[in-house]
N, C-alpha and C positions, 0 to 999 in steps of 0.2 A: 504494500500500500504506500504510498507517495500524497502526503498531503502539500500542500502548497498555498501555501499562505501569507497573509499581512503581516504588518508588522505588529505584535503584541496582539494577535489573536489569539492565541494559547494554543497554536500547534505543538509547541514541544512538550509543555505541560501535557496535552493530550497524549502523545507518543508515548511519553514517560510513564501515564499510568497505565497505560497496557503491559507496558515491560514489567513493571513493578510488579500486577496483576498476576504475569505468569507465573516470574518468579517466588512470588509466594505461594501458588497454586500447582505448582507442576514440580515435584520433589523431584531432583535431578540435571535439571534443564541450563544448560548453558548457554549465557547470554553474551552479545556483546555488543556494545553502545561505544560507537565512534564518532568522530569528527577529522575533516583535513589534520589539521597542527593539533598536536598535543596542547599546547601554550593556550589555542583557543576554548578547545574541552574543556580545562579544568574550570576555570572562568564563570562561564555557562552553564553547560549540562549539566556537568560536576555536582557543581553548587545547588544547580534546581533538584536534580535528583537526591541531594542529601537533605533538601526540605524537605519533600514531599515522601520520605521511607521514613518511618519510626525508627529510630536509633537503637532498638532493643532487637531490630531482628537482623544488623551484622552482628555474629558472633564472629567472626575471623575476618582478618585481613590481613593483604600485603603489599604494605603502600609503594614498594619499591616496582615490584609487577602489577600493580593497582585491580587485583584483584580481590574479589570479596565473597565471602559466602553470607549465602543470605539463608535467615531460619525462617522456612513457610507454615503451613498450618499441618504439612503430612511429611517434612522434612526437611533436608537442605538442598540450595542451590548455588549458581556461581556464577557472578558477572564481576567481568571480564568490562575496564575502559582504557579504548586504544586510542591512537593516531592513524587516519587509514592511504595517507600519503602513500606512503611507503608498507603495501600488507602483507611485503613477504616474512616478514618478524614473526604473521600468524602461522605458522610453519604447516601441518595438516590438520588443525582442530577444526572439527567444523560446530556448530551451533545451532540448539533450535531457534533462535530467535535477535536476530541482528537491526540493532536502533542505529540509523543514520542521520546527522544531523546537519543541517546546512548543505544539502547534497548536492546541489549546483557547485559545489567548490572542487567535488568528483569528477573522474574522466570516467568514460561508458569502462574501458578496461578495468577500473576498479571496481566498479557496479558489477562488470559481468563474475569477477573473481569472486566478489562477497555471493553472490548465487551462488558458486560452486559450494563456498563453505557452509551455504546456511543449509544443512543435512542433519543433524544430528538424531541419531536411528532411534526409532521410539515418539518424536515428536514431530509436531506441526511446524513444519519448515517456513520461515516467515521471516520477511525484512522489511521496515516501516520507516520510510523517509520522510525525510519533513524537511520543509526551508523556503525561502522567498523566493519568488517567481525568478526565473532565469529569461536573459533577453530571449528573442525570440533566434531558432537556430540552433538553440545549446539542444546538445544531445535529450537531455530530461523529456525537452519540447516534442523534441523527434519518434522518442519512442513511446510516449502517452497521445500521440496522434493517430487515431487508426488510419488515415489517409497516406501517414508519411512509409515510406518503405522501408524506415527503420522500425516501424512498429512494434514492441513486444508486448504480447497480450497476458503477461502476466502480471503487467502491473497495473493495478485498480488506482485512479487518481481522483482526488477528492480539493477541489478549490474550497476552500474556510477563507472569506472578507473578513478582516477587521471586524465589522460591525456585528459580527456573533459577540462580540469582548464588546462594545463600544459604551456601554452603560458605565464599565468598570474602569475606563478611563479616565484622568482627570480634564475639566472641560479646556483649561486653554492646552492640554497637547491635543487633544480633539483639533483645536483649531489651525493649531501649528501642523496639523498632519491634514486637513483642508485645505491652506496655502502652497500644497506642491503643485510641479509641474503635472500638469494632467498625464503625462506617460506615466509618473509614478504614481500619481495616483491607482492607476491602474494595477501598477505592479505590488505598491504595498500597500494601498488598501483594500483592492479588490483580490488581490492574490492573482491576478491575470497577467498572461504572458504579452509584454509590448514592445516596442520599438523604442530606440532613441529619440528624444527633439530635432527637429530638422532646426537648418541653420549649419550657415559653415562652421567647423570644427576651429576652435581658439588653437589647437595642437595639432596640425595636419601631420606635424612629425610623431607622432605617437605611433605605435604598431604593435596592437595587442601581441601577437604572436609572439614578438620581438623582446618587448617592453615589460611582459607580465612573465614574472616566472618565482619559484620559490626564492623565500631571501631566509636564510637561517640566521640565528643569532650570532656576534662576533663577541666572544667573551672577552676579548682583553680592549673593546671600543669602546668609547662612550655612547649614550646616546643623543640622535638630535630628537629636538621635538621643536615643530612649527605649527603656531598659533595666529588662530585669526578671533575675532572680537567680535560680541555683536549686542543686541537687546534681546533679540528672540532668536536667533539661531550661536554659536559659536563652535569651532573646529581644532581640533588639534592633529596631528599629522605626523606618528614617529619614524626614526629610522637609524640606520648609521652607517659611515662609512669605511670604505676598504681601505687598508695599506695603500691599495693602487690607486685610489681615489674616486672608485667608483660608490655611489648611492646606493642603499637599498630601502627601500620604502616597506616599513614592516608592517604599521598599525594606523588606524582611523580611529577619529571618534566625532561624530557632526552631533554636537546635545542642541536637542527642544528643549525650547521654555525654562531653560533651565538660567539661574542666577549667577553670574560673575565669581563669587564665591563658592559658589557650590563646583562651578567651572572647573577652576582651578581644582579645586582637591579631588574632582573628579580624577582630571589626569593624573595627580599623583599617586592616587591608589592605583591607578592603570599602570602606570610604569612601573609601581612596585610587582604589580601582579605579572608581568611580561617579562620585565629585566632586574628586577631584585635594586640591591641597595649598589647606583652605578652614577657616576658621574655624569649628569646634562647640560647637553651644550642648548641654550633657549633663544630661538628667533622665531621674529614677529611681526604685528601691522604696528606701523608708526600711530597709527592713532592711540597706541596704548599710552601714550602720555597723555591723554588730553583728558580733561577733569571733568564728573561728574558737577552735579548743583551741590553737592556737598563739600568741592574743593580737594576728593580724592580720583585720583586715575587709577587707572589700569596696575601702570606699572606700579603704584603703591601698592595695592594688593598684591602681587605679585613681589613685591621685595618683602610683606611681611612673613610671607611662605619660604622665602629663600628662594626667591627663583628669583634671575638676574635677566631681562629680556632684551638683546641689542637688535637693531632695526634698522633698514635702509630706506631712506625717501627715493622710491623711482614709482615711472609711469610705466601704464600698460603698454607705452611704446614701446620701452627700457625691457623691462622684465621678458616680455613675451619673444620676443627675436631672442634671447639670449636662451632659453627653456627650448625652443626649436632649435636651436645647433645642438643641448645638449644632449637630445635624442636622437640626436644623428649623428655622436661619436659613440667611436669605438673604443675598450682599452683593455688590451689582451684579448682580443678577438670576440670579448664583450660589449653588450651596452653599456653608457656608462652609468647608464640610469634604469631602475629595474624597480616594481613596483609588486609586492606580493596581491596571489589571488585575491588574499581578505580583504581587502582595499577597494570594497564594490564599487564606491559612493567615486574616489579617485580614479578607479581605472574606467568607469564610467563617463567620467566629468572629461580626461583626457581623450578619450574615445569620439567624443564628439557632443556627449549630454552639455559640454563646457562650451559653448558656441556664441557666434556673433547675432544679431538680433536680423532674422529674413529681411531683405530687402523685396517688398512685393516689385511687380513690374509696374512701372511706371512713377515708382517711387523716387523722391530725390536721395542722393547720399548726402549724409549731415556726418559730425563727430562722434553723435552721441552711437552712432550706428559702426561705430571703428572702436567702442567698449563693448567688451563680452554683456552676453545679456544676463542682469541680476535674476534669477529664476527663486533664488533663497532656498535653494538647498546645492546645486553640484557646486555655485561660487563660492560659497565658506572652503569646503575641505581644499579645493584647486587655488583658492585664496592663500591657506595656510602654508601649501606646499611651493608655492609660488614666494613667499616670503621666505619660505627654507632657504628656495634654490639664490636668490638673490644674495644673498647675506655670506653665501658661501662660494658665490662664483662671480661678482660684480664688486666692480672698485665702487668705492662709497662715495655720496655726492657733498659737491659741499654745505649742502643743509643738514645733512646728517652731520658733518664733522663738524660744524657749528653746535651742534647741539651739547655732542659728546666732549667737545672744549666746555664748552659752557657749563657742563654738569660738572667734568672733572675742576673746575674753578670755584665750582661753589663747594664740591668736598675739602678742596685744600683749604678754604674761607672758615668752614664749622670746622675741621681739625684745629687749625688758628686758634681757633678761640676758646677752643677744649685747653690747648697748650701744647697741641702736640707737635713733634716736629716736621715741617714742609719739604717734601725733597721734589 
């Protein structure tokens, strides 16, 4: 079964209580509950699954093989949480019952493999995907079509909208998830498979094929993270680089409705949860200096957390011709720029969802039509990572370096008059 769903419809929660269900119910039965990246499982799934199982029926684990026996009503059973990237680790066990999650992040080759495995003699063979609608084209699409020639009619497909949940939502994300683009809405509210925005592509040099590929963590890097700022939407954007100087674009986070504050600590439990206790390198939009009615900015907030945020003043003249060569370099017979699957929202927005505003025929060209079109949701994360890429590959203008004299003058100023010494 393949549900396909909205965003906070409670597909996975659904998923989850079948597995649960069996698992208590069928003395024996081994299970196994995956996702792409390990790093994203735990996060997730992980987490929901251990709300919704009463804590008195693990009686064993082993958190090192993140395996657990679970005590049912007629005995015990044993699930099993992998990573399904890579499923040759699952060597020959097979299973009665295999939870996949986010399956659009799958290739058909791993979907066919996990069939082979889900056998386990004695039980009802069964595998239950779940996740948001994939564009149109992706394999998912292909083989829950009976029209399409990849058809497999073993998989029963069930579209769940948002609005099964929609009561239980709070009302301004209600509204914050009203203000999308009408494509997604389609996709994540209705759970239906759509197309990108038309409009020319802000990144013609982009090439999924090219551009998208796995990005593993680099344990002796620090991390970046690139932030964008907003009222109702704001982005953060992790990653880090190579020895050779290549990028890897690891993690997203685009928050609704969410507050300045809450913002912030958001990302910092996300980095903890991703890359442990690591050194961050922090760029950003310049407007994070600029002050609320209260007399505090951005970057205030952000220095009382200990984040240090530097930032460059350029246009989207500046920035976007320099993002377009760096996808069309090479380094070691790599891109230099590489963007993981997880990254829907970014490899979307670069793909073409990130676009100039149509010119109908007969329409005049003005400036405002030479700015990517504000849609307020792919501009945030393509925002954030666009302030990455500046800060790290562009000479700084001199309003920026105005600014950072200016700051650096007023720290030696308050040292001054602490008493301390000026070098």
């Amino acid at each position: 079964m393949y549900i396909q769903h909205g965003t906070r419809s409670g597909g996975t929660r659904g998923i989850l209580d079948v597995v649960l269900y069996r698992l208590l119910n069928e003395p024996g039965i081994k299970v196994l509950i995956g996702r792409k990246d390990f790093r994203d499982l735990r996060p997730s799934i992980m987490e929901t699954f251990f709300e919704i199982a009463p804590p008195n029926v693990i009686v064993d684990r082993n958190s090192q093989e993140h395996r657990y026996v679970i005590q049912g009503y007629k005995g015990t059973s044993t699930l099993f949480f992998r990573e399904l990237k890579d499923i040759s680790g699952l060597g020959s066990q097979d299973f009665g019952c295999i939870s996949v999650h986010e399956a659009y992040e799958l290739t058909r080759d791993v979907y066919r493999t996990l069939k082979i495995r889900a056998s386990q003699a004695g039980y009802v063979s069964m595998i239950l995907m779940e996740g948001n609608a994939p564009r149109g084209g992706h394999w998912l699409d292909n083989f829950t079509d009976p029209k399409n020639e990849e058809y497999d009619p073993d998989i029963k497909k069930i579209i769940l909208p948002i609005f099964e949940n929609w009561k239980f939502l709070p009302v301004s994300y209600r509204a914050s998830l009203e203000a999308m683009p009408d494509a997604w809405k389609r996709r994540y509210l209705l759970g239906e498979t759509a197309m990108l925005p038309s409009g020319t592509p802000v990144y013609p040099s982009f090439v999924e094929s090219v551009h998208v590929q796995d990005t593993n963590l680099i344990p002796d890097r620090p991390v970046l993270r690139m932030w964008d700022f907003g009222l109702r939407r704001a982005a953060c954007v992790w990653g880090q680089q190579e020895d050779s100087g290549r990028i890897l674009i690891q993690h997203e986070w685009l928050a609704l409705e969410t507050p300045e504050e809450q913002f912030i600590d958001g990302v910092i439990v996300r980095t903890n949860q991703w890359y442990g206790d690591r050194t961050c390198r922090d760029m950003g939009d310049p407007a994070a200096r600029n002050r609320d009615p209260n007399g505090v900015s951005t970057l205030d907030r952000l220095n009382r957390k200990g984040i240090s945020l530097v930032f460059r003043q350029t246009t989207y003249g500046q920035r976007i011709p320099l993002i377009n060569r760096k996808f069309c370099e090479m380094i070691q017979g790599m891109s230099a720029v590489v963007c993981s699957p997880s990254c829907g929202i970014l490899v979307e927005g670069l793909s073409g969802g990130y676009h100039y505003p149509e010119l109908k025929e007969g329409q005049a060209f003005t400036s405002q039509k030479d700015i990517p079109f504000k849609d307020g949701w792919f501009e945030h994360v393509c925002n954030a990572f666009e302030y990455g890429m500046v800060n790290l590959f562009s000479q700084a203008t001199s309003a920026s370096k105005k600014f950072i004299e200016r700051r650096k003058m007023n720290q030696r100023r308050a040292w001054a008059k602490q008493g301390a010494a000026v070098f």
